[in-house]
C-alpha positions in Angstrom: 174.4 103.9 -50.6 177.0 106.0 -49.7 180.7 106.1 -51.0 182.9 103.5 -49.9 186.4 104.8 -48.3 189.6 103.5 -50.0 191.0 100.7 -49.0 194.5 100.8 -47.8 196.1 98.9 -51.4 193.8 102.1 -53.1 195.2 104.5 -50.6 198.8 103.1 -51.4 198.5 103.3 -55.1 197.0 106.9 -55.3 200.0 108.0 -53.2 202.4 106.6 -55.4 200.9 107.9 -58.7 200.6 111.0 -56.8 204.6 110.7 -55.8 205.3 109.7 -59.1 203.8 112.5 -61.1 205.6 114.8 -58.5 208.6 113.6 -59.3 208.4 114.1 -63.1 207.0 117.3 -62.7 210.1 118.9 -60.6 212.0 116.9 -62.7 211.2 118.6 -66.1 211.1 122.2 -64.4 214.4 121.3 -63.4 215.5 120.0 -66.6 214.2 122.7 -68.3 215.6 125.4 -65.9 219.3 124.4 -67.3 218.9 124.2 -70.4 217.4 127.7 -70.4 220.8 129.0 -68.5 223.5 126.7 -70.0 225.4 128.4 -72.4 226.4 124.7 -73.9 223.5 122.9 -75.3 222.5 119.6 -73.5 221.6 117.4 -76.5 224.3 117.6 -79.0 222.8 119.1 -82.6 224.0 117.2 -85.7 221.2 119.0 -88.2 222.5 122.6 -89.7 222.4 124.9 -92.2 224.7 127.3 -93.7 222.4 129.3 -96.4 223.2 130.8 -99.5 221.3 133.7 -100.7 219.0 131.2 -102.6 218.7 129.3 -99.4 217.7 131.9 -97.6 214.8 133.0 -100.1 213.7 129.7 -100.5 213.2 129.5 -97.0 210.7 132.4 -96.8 209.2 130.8 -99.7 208.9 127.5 -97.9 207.5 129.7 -95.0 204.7 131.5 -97.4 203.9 128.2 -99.3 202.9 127.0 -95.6 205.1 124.0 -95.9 205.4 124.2 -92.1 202.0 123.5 -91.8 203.3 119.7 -92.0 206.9 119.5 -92.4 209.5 120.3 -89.7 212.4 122.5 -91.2 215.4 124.2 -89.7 213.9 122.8 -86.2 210.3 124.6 -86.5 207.0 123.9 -87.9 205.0 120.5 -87.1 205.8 116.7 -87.4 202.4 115.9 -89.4 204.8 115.1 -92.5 208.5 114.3 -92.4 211.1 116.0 -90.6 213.4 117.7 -93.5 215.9 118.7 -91.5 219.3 117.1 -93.0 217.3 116.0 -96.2 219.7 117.5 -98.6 222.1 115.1 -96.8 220.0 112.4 -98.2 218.6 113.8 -101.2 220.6 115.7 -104.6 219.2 119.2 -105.3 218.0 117.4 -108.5 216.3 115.1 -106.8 214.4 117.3 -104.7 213.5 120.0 -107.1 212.0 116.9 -109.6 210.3 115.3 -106.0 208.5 118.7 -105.9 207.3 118.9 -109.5 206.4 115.4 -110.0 206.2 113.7 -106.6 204.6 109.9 -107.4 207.1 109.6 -110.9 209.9 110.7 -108.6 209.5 108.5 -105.4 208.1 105.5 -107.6 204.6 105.1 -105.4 201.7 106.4 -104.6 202.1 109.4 -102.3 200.0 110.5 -99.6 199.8 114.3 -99.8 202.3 115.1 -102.3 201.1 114.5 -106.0 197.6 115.4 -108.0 194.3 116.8 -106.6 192.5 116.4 -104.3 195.9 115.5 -102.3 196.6 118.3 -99.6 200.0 119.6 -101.0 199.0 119.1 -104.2 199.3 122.9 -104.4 203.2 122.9 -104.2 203.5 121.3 -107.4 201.4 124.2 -109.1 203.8 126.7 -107.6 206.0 129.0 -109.8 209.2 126.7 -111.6 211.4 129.5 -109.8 209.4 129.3 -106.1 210.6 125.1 -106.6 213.7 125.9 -107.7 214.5 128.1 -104.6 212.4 126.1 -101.8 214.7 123.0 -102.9 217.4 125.1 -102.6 216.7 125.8 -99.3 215.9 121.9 -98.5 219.0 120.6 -99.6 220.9 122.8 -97.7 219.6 121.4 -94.4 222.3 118.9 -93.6 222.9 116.2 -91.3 226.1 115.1 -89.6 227.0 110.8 -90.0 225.0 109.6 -87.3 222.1 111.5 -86.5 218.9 110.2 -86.9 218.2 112.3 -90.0 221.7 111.5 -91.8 222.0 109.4 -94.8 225.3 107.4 -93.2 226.2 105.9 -89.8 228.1 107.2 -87.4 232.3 106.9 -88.7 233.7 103.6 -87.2 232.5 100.6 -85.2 229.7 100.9 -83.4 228.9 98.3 -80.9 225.2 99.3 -80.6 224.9 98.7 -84.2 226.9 95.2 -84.7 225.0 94.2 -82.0 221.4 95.1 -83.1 222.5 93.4 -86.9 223.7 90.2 -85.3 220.4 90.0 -83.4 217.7 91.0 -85.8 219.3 91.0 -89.3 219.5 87.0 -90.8 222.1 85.5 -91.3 221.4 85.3 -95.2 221.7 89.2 -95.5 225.3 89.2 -94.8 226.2 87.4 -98.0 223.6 89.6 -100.0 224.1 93.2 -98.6 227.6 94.9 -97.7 227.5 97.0 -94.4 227.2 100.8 -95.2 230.4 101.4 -93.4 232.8 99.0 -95.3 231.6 100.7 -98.6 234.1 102.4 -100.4 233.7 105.8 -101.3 233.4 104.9 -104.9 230.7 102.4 -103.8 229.2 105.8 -102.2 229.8 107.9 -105.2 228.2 105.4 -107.5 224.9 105.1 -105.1 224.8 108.6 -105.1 224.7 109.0 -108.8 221.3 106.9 -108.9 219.4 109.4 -106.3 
């Protein structure tokens, strides 16, 4: 038995994989090609950092501690664990610091790699009280602008994309229990704050 030639459907299909991939490919090289020359950047950044001298020792302890290995800091390292760019955004220094030296107490649950042996980063709580102290340092100085993905708030003002994904999916019942994020006050904020 010998192979059978395409059929003309086959033949028709192949080509436009083959068309498609072609595409994508010139695409990206393209893509890529300007944002290698642009002197703007083509995705707007709303993560940054602005270290102190603390910060920036922390940060080289983060580095040595192999934190990286899993977490994605000041736009490098891997996406294993969570991003942590614009945690300190989200999170108090205190908060962060006590995460790091007592994980599960802190967060209220069982962890996955953060907390006692045989867990993988169970190492980072066994790290010098100063090393913590610096390395959350460092983390809550990577901050978030309202309305990135990492950011503890909304973007300021209405947002149609938003009113319209909470009429859709949120029920109805929620609107009498819960107050939208963006109508709080900032003494609501400051209060919320306080328990973090």
């Amino acid at each position: 038995m010998g192979k059978q030639p395409l059929k003309k459907g086959e033949k028709v299909l192949f080509m436009m994989f083959g068309l498609f991939l072609l595409v994508v490919m010139i695409g990206y090289a393209a893509l890529e090609t300007i944002r290698i020359r642009s002197d703007k950047p083509i995705f707007v950044q709303l993560t940054h950092f602005d270290f102190s001298p603390e910060g920036k020792k922390g940060s080289e302890l983060y580095r040595t501690a192999q934190c990286n290995t899993c977490h994605r800091a000041v736009r490098s390292g891997t996406s294993m664990g969570l991003s942590l760019d614009g945690i300190g955004s989200k999170r108090t220094l205190g908060w962060i610091q006590s995460f790091l030296i007592h994980p599960e107490d802190v967060y209220g649950a069982p962890t996955i790699d953060h907390g006692t042996r045989p867990k993988e980063a169970a190492y980072v709580a066994d790290l010098p009280k100063e090393n913590l102290r610096l390395i959350s340092i460092f983390l809550s100085e990577l901050r978030a602008d309202p309305g990135s993905s990492v950011a503890k708030a909304p973007p300021p003002g209405r947002s149609p994309f938003i009113d319209t994904m909470i009429g859709n999916f949120a029920p109805d019942n929620w609107k009498e229990k819960y107050q939208d994020i963006r109508e709080k006050t900032p003494s609501d904020s400051a209060q919320q704050d306080a328990h973090e």
